[in-house]
VOBA-1610 file (N, C-alpha, C; in pm, whole numbers, padded with zeros to 5 digits, always signed):
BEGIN
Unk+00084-00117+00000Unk+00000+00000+00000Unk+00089+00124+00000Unk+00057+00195-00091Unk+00162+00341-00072Unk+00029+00507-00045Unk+00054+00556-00004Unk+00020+00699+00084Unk+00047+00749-00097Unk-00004+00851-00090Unk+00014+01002-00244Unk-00041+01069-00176Unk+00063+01170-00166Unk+00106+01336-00124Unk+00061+01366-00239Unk-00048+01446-00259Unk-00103+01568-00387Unk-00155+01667-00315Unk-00098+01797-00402Unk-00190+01916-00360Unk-00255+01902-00217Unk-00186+01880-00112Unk-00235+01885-00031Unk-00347+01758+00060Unk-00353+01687+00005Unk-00410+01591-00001Unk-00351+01459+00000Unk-00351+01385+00110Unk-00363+01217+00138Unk-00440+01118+00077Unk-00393+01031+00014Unk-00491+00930-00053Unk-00378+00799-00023Unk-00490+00723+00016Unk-00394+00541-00003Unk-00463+00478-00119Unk-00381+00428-00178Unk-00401+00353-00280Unk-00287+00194-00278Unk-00346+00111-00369Unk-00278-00018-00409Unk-00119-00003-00469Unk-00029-00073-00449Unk+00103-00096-00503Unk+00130-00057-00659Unk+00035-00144-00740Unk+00011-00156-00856Unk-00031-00003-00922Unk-00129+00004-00875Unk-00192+00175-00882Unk-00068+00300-00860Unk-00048+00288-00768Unk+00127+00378-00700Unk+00218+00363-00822Unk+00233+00222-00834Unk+00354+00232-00904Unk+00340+00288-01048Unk+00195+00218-01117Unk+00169+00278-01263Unk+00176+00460-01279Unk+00105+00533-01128Unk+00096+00673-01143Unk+00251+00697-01128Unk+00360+00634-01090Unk+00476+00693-01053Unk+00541+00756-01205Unk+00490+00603-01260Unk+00571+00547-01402Unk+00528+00688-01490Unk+00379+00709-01505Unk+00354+00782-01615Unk+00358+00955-01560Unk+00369+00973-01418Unk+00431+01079-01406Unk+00533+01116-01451Unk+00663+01024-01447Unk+00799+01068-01483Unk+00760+01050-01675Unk+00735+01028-01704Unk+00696+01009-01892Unk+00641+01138-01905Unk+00545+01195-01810Unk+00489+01344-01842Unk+00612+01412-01791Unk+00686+01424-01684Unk+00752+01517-01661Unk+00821+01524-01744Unk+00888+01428-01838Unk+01014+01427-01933Unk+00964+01477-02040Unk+00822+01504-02104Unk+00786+01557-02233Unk+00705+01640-02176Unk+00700+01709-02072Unk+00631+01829-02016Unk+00503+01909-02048Unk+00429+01751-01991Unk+00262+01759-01997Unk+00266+01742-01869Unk+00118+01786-01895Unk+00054+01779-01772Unk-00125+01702-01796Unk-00209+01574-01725Unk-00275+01507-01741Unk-00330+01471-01630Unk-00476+01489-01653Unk-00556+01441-01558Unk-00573+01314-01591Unk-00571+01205-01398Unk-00581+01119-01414Unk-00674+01060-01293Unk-00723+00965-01308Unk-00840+00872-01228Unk-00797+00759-01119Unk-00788+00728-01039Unk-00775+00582-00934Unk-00833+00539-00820Unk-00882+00460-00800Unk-00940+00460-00627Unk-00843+00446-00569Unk-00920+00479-00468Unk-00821+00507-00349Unk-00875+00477-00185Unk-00823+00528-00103Unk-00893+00562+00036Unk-00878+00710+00122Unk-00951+00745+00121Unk-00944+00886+00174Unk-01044+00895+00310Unk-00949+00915+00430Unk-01003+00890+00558Unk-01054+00761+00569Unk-00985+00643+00515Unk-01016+00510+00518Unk-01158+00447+00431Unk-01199+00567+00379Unk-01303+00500+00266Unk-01298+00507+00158Unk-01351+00440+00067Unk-01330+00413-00050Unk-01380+00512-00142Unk-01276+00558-00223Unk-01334+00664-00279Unk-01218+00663-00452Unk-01299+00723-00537Unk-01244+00720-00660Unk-01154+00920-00656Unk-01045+00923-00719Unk-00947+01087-00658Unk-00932+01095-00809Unk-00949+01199-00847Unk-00882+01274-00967Unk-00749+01310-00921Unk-00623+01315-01037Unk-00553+01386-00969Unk-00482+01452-01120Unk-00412+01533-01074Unk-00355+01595-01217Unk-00222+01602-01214Unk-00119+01529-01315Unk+00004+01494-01279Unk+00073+01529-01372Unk+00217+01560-01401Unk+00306+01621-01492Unk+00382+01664-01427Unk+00458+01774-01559Unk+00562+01877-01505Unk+00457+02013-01461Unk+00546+02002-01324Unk+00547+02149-01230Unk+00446+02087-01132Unk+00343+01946-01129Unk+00306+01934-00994Unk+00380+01804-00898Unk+00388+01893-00832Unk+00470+01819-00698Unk+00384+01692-00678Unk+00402+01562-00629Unk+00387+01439-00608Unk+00506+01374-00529Unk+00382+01335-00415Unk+00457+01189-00347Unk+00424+01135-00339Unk+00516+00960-00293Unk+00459+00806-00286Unk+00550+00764-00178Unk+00490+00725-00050Unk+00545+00678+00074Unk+00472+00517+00056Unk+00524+00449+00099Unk+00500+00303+00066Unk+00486+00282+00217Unk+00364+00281+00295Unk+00309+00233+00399Unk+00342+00113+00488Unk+00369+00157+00615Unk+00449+00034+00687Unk+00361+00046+00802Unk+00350-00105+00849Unk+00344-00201+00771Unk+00279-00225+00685Unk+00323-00345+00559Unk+00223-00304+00464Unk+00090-00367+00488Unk+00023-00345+00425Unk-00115-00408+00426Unk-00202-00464+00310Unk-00243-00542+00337Unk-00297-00609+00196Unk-00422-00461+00169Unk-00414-00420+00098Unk-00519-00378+00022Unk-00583-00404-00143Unk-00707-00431-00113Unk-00750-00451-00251Unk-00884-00313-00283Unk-00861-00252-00358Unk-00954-00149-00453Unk-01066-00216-00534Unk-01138-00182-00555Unk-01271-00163-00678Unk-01219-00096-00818Unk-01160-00180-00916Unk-01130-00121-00993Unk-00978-00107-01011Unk-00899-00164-00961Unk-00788-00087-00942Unk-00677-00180-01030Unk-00714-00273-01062Unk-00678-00334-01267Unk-00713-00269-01355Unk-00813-00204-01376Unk-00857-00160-01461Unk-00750-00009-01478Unk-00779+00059-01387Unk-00709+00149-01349Unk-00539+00178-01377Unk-00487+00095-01301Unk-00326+00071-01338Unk-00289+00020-01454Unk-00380-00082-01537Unk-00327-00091-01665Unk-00360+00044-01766Unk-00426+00114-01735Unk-00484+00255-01814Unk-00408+00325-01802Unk-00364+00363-01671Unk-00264+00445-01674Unk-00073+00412-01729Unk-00063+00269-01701Unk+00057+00221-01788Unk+00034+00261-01918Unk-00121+00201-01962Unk-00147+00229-02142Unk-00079+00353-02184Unk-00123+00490-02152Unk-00133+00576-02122Unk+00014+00651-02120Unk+00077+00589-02052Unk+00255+00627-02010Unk+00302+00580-02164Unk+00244+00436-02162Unk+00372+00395-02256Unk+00319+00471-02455Unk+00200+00518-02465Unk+00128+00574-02564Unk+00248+00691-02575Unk+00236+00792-02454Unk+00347+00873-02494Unk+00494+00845-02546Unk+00517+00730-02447Unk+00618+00727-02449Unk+00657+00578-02623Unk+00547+00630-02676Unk+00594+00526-02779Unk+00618+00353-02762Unk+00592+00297-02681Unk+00599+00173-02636Unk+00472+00108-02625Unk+00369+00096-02723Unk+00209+00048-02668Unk+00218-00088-02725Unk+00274-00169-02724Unk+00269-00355-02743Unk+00229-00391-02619Unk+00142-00476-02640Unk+00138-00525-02509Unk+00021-00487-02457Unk-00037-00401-02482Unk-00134-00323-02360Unk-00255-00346-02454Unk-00323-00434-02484Unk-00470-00528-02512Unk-00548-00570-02411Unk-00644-00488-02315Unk-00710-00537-02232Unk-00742-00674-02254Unk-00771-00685-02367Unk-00866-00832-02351Unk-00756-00917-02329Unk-00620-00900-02383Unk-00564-01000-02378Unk-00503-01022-02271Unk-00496-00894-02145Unk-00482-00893-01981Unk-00565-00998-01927Unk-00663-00998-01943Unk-00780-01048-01877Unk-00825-01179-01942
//
C-alpha cells in the first residue's frame, strides 16, 4: 500500500496503482505535460475514486506504507493498466497493452 502526497491531499491507494501513477508521471515530466488522471483510493479510510492531475510542475509523493497491508480497490486493474497504457502511448511503447488479452 503506498500513501500520495497531492496538492495537499492524502490518498492510499494499491502498489500496482502507486507504481503505474509513478511510471507515467515521470513520462509526463520528461515531455512536459501535464494530465488528468483517475484511481481509487482511500481517503479517511473509505473508499473513494481521486482525480488527480500529474506532470511537469506538480509536486507528487509516494510513501510506501508500513506495515504493509494487503489492500485490494474496486477497480484498481482496470485502473493501473490505463494508466501504464497511457505512459507507454506517450512514451511510444504500446505492445502489449490489449485489455482483452490482460484479462
Amino acid at each position: 500500500m503506498f500513501d500520495i502526497f497531492v496538492t495537499g491531499a492524502r490518498l492510499a491507494t494499491s502498489d500496482d496503482v502507486a507504481e503505474a501513477l509513478l511510471e507515467y508521471f515521470r513520462v509526463l515530466a520528461d515531455q512536459g505535460r501535464t494530465e488528468l488522471v483517475s484511481i481509487p483510493a482511500l481517503l479517511d479510510g473509505q473508499p473513494a475514486q481521486a482525480w488527480l492531475t500529474l506532470g511537469a510542475g506538480t509536486p507528487l509523493v509516494a510513501v510506501r506504507s508500513e506495515p504493509q497491508l494487503p489492500l485490494s480497490l474496486e477497480g484498481e486493474d482496470l485502473a493501473a493498466w490505463s494508466i501504464r497504457r497511457r505512459a507507454a502511448v506517450l512514451a511510444g511503447t504500446t505492445a502489449g497493452f490489449d485489455w482483452d488479452e490482460q484479462n
